[in-house]
Each structure stands twice: as C-alpha cells, then as structure tokens.
C-alpha positions as CSV (number, residue, x, y, z in Angstrom):
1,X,-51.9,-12.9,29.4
2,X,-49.7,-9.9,30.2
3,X,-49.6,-10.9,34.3
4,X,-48.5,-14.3,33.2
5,X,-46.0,-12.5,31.1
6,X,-44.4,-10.6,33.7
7,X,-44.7,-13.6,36.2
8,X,-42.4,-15.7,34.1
9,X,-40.1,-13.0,33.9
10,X,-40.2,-12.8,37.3
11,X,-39.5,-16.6,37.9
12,X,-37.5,-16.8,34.9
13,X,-34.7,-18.9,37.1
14,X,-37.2,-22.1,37.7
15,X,-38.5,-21.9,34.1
16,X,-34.8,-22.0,32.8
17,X,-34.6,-25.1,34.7
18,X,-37.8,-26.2,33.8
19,X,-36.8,-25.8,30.5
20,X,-33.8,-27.3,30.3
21,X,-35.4,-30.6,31.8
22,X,-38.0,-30.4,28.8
23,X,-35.4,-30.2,26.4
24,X,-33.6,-32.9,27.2
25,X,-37.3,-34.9,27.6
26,X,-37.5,-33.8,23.5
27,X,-33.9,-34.8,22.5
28,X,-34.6,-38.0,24.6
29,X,-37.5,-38.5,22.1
30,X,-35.7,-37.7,19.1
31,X,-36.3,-41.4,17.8
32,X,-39.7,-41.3,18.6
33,X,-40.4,-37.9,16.0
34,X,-37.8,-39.7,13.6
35,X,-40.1,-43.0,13.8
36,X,-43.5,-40.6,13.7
37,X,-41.4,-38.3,11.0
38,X,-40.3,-35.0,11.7
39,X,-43.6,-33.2,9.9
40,X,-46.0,-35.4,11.0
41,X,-45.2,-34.7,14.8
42,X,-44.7,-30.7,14.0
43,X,-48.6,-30.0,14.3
44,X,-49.5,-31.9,17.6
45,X,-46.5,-30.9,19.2
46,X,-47.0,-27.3,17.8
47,X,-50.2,-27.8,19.1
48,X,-49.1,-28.7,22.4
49,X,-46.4,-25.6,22.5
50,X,-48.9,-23.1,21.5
51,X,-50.9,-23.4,24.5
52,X,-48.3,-23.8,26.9
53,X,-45.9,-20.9,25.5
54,X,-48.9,-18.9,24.8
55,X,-50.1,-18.8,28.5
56,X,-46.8,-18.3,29.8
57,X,-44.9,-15.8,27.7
58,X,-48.0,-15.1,25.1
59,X,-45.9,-16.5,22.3
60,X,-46.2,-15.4,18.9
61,X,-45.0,-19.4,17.6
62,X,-42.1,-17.9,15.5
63,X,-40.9,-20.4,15.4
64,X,-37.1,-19.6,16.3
65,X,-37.8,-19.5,20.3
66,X,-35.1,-17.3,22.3
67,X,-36.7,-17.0,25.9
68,X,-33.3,-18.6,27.3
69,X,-31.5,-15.8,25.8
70,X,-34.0,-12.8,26.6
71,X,-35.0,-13.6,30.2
72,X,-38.2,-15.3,29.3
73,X,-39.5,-12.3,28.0
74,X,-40.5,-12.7,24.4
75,X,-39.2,-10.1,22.3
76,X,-42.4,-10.9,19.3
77,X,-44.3,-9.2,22.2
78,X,-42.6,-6.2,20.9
79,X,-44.4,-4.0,18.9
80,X,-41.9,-3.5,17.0
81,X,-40.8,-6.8,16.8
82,X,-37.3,-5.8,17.8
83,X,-35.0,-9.1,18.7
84,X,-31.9,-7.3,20.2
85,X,-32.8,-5.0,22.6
86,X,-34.7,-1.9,22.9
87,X,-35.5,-0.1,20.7
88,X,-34.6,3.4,22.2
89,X,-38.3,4.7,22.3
90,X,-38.5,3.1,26.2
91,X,-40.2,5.8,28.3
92,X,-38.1,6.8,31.7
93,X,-40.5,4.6,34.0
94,X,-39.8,1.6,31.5
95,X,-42.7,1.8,29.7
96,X,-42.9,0.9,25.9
97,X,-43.3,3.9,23.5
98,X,-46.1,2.3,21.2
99,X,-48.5,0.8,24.3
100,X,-47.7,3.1,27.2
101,X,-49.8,0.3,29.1
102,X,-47.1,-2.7,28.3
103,X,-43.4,-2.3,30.1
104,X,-40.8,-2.7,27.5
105,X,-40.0,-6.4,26.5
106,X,-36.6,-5.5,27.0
107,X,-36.2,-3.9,30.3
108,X,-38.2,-7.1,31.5
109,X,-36.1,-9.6,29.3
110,X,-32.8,-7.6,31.5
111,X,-34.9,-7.9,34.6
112,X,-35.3,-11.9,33.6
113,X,-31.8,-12.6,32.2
114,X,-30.6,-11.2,36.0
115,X,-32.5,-14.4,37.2
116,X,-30.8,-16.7,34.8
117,X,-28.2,-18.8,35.6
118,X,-26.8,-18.2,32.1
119,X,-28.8,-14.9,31.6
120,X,-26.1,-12.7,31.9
121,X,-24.5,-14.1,28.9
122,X,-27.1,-15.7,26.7
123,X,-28.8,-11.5,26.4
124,X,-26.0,-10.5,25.2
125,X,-26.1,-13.1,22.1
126,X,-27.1,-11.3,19.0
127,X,-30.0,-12.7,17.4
128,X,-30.6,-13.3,13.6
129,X,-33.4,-11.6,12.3
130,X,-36.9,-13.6,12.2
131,X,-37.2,-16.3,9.4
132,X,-41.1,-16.0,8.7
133,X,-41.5,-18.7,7.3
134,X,-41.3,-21.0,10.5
135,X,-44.1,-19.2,11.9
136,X,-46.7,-21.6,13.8
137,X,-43.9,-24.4,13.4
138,X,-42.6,-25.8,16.8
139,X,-39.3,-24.5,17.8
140,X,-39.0,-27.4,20.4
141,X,-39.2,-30.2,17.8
142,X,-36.8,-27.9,16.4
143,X,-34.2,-27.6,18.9
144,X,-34.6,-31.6,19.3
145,X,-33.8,-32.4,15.8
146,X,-30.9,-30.2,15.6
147,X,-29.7,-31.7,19.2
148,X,-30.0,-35.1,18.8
149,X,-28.2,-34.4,15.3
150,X,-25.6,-33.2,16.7
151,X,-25.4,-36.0,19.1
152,X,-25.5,-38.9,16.4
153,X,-22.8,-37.5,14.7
C-alpha cells in the first residue's frame, strides 16, 4: 500500500484530472442516487470507493475526502491524524516522527500539490477538523449530492 501511496503522490497531476472526470460522472448521476435514494446507494458505492481509494492512497473512508487539496496524499495516513500540515515532529530527511519508516504525509502532500494544477492553492485551504461520524460513508456520493444541489438551485 505505501508504494501505491507515494506513486499517486507522484502522479498526482493525471489523478486530479482523473478525478475531476469522475466527479462530474457522479454529479451526472445525481438523479440516478436521488431515484435509488441517497442511503441506499451510500453502501455499494462506499463499497466501490473503499477499494479503489484504498489501493491508491490507503484511505481511511473518513468520509470528508481532501486528496484535491493535499496533493493526493492522505493526511488520515497521519499518525497523528493531523489535517493541516505537519505536525512539526518531521525528521530533517522528511521522515515522520512516529514511523521513521513512513515519509511525512505532509512533505509528500507539498511534493503532490506542486503537481496540481490547483495544488498550489487548494493546500493552503484550512481544513475543518474530522466529523467521525461519516466514517466508512462515501465522500463521492457526498460531493455529488452537495453538487448537483447546488446546481438545481
């Protein structure tokens, strides 16, 4: 899992645009989930996002994805669980202060947001704090209820 971790990081650029093209796919299917119901399609396409997320940036389904905004590095891989930034414990070569093994999730979500087309910006965004209880929920359905919202209003 951790050298598909620091591959995404590393082709964070193509996986923005890849994920950009899947969001509009799920706002696109906004009356679909509305048909299906919200909750009923939260487990298949949780489902679904586990195992995809989960290869890629070993995702910790919390629910409130930021990946755009951290350089596809996923700051739950934290061991602190620290959303915005580090956590000033990152050794000199960029290695984390709990697992010396694991580079910090930040100095690879900087080294990611550098490949971004909106990176630059997007990890400078302050993050609220983790609402557990969305853990395991899908943050995609998310995003494409509160889009298409947005859109029929």
């Amino acid at each position: 899992m951790y050298a598909a971790r620091l591959w995404s990081v590393r082709h964070a650029r193509g996986l923005e645009r890849f994920y950009a093209t899947a969001e509009r796919v799920m706002v696109a299917l906004a009356p679909l989930w509305r048909r299906l119901g919200w909750q009923r399609a939260e487990k298949p396409v949780a489902a679904v996002e586990r195992i995809v997320k989960g290869f890629l940036f070993d995702c910790r389904m919390c629910g409130q994805c930021v990946l755009g905004a951290t350089g596809m590095s996923c700051p739950m891989n934290c061991p602190k669980n620290i959303r915005n930034g580090p956590c000033g414990g990152v050794r000199a070569d960029g290695r984390c202060e709990v697992e010396p093994a694991m580079r910090c999730v930040w100095v690879e979500g900087f080294a990611g947001s550098r490949r971004m087309r909106e990176g630059a910006q997007a990890i400078q965004v302050v993050q609220w704090a983790v609402d557990r209880r969305l853990q395991g929920r899908s943050s995609w359905l998310a995003v494409a209820r509160e889009k298409s919202a947005g859109r029929s209003a």
